[in-house]
C-alpha positions as CSV (number, residue, x, y, z in Angstrom):
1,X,0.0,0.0,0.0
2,X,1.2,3.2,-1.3
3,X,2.1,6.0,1.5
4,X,-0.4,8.5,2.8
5,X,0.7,11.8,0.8
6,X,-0.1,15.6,2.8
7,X,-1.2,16.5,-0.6
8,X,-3.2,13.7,-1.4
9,X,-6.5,14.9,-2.6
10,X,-10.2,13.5,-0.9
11,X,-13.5,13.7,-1.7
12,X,-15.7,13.5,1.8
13,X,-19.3,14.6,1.7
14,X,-19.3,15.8,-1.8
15,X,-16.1,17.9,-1.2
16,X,-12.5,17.5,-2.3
17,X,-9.8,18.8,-0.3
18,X,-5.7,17.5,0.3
19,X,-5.4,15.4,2.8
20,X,-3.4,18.0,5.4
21,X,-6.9,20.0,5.2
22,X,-9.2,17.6,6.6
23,X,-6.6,16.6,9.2
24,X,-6.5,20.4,10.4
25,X,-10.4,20.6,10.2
26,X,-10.6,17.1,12.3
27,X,-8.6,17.7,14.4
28,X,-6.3,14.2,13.3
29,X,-2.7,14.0,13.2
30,X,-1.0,12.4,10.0
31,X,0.4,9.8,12.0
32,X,-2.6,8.8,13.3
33,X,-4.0,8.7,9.4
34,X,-1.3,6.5,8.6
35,X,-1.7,4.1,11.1
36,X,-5.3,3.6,10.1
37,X,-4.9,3.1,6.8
38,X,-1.9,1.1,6.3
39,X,-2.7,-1.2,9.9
40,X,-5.9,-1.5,10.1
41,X,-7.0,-1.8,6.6
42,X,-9.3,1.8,7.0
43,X,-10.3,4.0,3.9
44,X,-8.4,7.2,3.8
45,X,-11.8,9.0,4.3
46,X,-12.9,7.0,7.3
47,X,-9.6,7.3,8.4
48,X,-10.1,11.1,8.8
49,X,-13.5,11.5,9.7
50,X,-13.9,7.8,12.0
51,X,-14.1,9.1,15.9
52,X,-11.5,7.0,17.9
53,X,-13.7,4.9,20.7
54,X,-12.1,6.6,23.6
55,X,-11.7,11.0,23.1
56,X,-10.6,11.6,26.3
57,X,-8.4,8.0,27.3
58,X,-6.8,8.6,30.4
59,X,-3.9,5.6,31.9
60,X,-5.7,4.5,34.1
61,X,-7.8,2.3,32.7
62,X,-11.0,3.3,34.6
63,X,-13.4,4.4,31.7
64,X,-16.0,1.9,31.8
65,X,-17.3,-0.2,28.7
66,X,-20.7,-2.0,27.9
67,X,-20.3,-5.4,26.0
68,X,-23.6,-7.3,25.7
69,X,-25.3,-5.1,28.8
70,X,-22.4,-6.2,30.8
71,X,-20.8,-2.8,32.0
72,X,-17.3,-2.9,33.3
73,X,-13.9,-0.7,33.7
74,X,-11.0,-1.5,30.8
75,X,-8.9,-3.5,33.3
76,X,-11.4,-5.6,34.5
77,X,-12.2,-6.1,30.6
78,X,-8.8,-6.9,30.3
79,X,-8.2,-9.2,32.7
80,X,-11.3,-11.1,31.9
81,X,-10.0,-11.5,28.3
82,X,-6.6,-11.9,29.6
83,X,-5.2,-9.5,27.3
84,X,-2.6,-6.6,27.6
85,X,-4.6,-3.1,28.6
86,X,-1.2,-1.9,26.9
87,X,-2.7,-3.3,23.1
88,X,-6.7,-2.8,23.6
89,X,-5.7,0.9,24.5
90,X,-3.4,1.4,21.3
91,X,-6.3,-0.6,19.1
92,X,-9.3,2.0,20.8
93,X,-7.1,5.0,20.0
94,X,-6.6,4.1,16.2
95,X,-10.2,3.5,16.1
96,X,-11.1,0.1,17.0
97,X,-14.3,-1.6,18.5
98,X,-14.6,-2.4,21.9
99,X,-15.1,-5.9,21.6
100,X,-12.7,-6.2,18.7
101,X,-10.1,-4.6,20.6
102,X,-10.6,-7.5,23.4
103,X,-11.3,-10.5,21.6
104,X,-9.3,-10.4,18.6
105,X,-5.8,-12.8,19.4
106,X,-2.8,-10.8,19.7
107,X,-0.7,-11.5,16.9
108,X,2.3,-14.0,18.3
109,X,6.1,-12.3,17.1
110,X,7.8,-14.9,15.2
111,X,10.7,-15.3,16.9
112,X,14.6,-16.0,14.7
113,X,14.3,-20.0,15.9
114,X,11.0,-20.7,15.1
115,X,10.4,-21.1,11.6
116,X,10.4,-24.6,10.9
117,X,12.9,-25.9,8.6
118,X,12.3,-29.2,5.8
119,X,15.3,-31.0,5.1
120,X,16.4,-34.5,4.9
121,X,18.3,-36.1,7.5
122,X,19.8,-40.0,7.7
123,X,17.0,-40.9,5.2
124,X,14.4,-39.4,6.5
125,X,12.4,-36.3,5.7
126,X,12.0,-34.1,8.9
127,X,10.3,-30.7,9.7
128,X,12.2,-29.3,12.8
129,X,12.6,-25.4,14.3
130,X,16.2,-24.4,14.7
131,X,16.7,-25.4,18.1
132,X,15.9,-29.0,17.1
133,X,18.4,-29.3,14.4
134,X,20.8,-27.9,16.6
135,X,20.2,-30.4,19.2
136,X,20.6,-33.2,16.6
137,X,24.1,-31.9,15.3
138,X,25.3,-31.1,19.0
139,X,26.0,-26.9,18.2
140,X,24.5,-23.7,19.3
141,X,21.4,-22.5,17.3
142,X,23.4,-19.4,17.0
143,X,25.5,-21.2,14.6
144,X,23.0,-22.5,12.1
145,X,20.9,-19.1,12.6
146,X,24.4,-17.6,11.4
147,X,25.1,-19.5,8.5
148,X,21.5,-18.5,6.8
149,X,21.5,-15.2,7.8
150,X,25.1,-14.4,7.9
151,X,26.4,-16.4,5.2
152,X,23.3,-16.8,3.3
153,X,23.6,-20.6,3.1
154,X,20.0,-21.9,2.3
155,X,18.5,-23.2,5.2
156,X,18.3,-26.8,3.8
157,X,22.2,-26.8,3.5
158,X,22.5,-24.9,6.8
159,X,20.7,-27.5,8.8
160,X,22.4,-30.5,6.6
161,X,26.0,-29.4,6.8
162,X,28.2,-31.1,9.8
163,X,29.1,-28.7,12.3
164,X,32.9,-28.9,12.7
165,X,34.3,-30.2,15.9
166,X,36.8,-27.9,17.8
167,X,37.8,-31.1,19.6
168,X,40.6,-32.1,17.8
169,X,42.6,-35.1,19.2
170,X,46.4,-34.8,19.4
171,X,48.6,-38.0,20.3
172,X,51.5,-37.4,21.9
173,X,54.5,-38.5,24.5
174,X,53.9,-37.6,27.7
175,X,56.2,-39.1,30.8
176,X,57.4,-41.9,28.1
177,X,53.7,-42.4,27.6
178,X,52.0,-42.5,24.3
179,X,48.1,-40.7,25.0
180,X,45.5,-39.0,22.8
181,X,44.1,-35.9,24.2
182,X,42.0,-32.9,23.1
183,X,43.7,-29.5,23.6
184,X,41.6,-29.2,26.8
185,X,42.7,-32.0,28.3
186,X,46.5,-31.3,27.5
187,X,46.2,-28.1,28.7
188,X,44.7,-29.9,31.8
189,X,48.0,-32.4,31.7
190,X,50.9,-29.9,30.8
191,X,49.2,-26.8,32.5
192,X,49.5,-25.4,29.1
193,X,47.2,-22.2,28.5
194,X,44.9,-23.4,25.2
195,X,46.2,-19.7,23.8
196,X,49.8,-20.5,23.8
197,X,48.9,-24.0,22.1
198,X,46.8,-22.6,19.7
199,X,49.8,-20.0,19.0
200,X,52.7,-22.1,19.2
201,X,50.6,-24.1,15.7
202,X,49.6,-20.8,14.3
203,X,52.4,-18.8,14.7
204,X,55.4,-20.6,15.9
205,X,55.0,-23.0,13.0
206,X,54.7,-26.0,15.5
207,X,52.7,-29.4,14.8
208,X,50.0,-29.9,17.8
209,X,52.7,-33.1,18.6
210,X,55.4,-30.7,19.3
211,X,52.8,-27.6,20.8
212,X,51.5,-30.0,23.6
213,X,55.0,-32.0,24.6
214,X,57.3,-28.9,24.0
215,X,57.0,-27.4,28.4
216,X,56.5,-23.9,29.0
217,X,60.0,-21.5,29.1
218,X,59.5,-18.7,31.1
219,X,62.0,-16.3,31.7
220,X,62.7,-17.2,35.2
221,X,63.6,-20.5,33.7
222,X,65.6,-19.6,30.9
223,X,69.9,-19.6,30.9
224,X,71.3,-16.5,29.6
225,X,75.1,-16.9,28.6
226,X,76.9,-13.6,29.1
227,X,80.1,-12.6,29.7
228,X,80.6,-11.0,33.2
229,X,84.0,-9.4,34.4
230,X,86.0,-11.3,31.4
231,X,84.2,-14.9,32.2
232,X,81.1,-16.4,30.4
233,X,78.5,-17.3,32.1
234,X,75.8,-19.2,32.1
235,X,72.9,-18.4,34.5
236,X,69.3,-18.4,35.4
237,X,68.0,-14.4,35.9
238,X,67.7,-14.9,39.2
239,X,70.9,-15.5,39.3
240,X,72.1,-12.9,37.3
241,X,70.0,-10.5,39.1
242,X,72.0,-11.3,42.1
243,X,75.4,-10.7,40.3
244,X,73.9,-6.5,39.6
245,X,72.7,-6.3,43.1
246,X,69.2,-5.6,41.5
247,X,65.4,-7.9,41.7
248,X,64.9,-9.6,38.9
249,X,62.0,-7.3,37.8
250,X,64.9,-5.1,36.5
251,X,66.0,-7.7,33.9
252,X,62.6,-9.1,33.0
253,X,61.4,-5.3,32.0
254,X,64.2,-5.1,29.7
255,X,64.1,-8.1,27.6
256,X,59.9,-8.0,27.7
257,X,59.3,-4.5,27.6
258,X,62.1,-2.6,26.3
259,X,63.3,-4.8,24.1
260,X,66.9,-5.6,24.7
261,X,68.9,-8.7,24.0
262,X,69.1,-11.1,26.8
263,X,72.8,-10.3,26.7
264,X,72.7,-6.7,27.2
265,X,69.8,-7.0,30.0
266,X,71.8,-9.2,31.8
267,X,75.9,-7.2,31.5
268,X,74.0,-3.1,31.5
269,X,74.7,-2.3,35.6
270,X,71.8,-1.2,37.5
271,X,71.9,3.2,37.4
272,X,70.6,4.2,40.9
273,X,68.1,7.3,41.3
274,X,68.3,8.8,44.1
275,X,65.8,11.1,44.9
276,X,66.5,12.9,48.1
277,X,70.5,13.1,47.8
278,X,72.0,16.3,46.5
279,X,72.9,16.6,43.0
280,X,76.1,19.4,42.1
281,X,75.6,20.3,38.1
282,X,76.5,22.8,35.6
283,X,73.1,24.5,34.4
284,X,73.0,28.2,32.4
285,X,76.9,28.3,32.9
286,X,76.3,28.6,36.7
287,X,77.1,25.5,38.8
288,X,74.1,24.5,41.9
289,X,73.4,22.0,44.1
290,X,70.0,20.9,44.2
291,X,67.8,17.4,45.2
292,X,66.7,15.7,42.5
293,X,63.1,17.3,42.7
294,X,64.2,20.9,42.6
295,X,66.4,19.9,39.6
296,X,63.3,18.8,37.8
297,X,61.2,21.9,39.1
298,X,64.2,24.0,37.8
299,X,64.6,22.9,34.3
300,X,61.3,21.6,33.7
301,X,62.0,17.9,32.8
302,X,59.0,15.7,33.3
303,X,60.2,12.8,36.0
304,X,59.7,9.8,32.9
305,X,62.5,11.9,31.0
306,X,64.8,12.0,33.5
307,X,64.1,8.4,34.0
308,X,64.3,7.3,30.1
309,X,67.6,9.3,30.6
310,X,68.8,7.2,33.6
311,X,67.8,3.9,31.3
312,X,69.9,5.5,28.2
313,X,73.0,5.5,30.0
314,X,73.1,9.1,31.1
315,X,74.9,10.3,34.9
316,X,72.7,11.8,37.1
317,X,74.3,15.2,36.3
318,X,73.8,15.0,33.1
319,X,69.9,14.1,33.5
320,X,68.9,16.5,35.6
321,X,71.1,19.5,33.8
322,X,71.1,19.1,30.1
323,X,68.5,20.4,27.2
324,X,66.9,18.1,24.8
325,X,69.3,19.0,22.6
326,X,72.3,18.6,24.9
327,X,70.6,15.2,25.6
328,X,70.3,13.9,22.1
329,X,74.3,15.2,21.5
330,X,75.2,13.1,24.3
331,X,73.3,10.2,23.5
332,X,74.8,10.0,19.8
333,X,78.1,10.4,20.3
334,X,78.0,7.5,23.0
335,X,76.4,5.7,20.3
336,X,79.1,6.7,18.1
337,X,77.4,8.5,15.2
């Protein structure tokens, strides 16, 4: 049904006038036209002129009703019927009988699983909803619901189509011991995370043989071979920590977050910031003694740039004292360019 035009032109009574004109002499909103004609089927002239059942509806629900000489309030109507007062007020404002509006069946939403689907299945033709199919193949509705609306499979093929199994089994050593396992239940063995399985096949190139028996390396765990006053060494972080009188935090933030070589993590000493001692620098040509605070308030360098210049290699003089552009002069010619 074509929509209601403002201009539309009808003839009521004998007399032809647009359709924005009888709404302003009937008092009738164009939304209220609309809903008349293209829900309940009306004629655009009875949807102008037709009085709604109820003028003055209030939300209460107290205006009483006669049906068959039986007089009684809306809500005890609607309870009788057992009907929403919600829908038998929206039907008497668009213009709706009474008894219509409480007798006729609420039309029942169609929900996304409920449309029956026709397909065959080990022989046998069967009519089943979505949630029934799904039950039969062992998956979420969600994932048949998907592949039809989704990925536009018919739903004949989308009900018909295996659903793939994410339990894959992997056989494997374990403890000299040959066992087949799903990814859970290594992960449950090797206390594996399924991520760093999943990853090692993806990404590390790994066959699920080698993911599952290959143990988890942590850094704690791993031997770093460095040398360390003219000797190599080869030693667990921990260890190493203890050699540079630092935690092992120290060493662990450099390889994971700042990206140094295990080598260099491990042989760079430890720079100490002191906070509260005194610091003697040359700033402006003039030479002060300051905390490391007042230094910062003095110049103006933000406390993460005087520690990123502490992590470069940089004294504490120098830290606290020098430009950006002293800075980056220092830096290069320590790095030789």
């Amino acid at each position: 049904m074509a929509k209601v035009s403002i201009n539309e032109k009808v003839e009521i009574g004998g007399i032809t006038k647009t359709v924005k004109e009888w709404c302003v002499e009937n008092g009738r909103s164009m939304s209220t036209v609309r809903c008349r004609v293209e829900r309940n089927r009306l004629s655009l002239a009875d949807a102008i002129t037709k009085e709604p059942t109820i003028d003055n509806y209030d939300k209460t629900g107290n205006i009483e009703h006669t049906i068959d000489d039986v007089t009684k309030t809306l809500l005890e109507w609607c309870r009788e019927y057992n009907i929403p007062t919600k829908t038998v007020k929206s039907r008497l404002a668009v213009g709706w009988d009474v008894k219509d509006a409480l007798t006729r069946p609420v039309a029942k939403k169609s929900g996304k699983y409920d449309k029956p689907i026709t397909a065959m299945h080990k022989g046998e033709e069967k009519t089943l909803t979505i949630p029934e199919w799904a039950k039969i193949h062992k998956c979420c509705p969600s994932k048949i619901h998907a592949r039809i609306s989704s990925f536009r499979w018919s739903p004949e093929r989308a009900v018909t189509t295996p659903v793939k199994s994410r339990e894959k089994l992997i056989t494997a050593m374990y403890d000299g011991e040959l066992r087949t396992l799903n990814i859970d239940g290594w992960s449950n063995l090797t206390g594996l995370p399924r991520i760093t399985i999943n990853k090692r096949v993806s990404r590390g190139g790994m066959t699920y043989e080698e993911a599952v028996s290959t143990p988890l390396l942590r850094h704690r765990d791993k031997m770093i071979t460095a040398v360390h006053d003219g000797e190599t060494k080869s030693l667990l972080v921990k260890e190493w920590a203890e050699l540079l009188g630092c935690l092992p935090c120290y060493i662990y933030n450099r390889i994971a977050n700042l990206g140094w070589t295990p080598e260099k993590a491990v042989t760079t000493p430890i720079t100490r910031i002191v906070d509260r001692g005194i610091v003697t620098a040359e700033y402006n040509g003039k030479t002060y003694s300051l905390s490391v605070d007042d230094w910062l308030k003095k110049t103006g360098i933000s406390r993460q740039t005087f520690n990123h210049r502490l992590r470069s290699g940089l004294s504490v003089e120098d830290a606290v004292s020098k430009t950006r552009y002293e800075h980056h002069k220092l830096q290069n010619c320590a790095e030789g360019v």
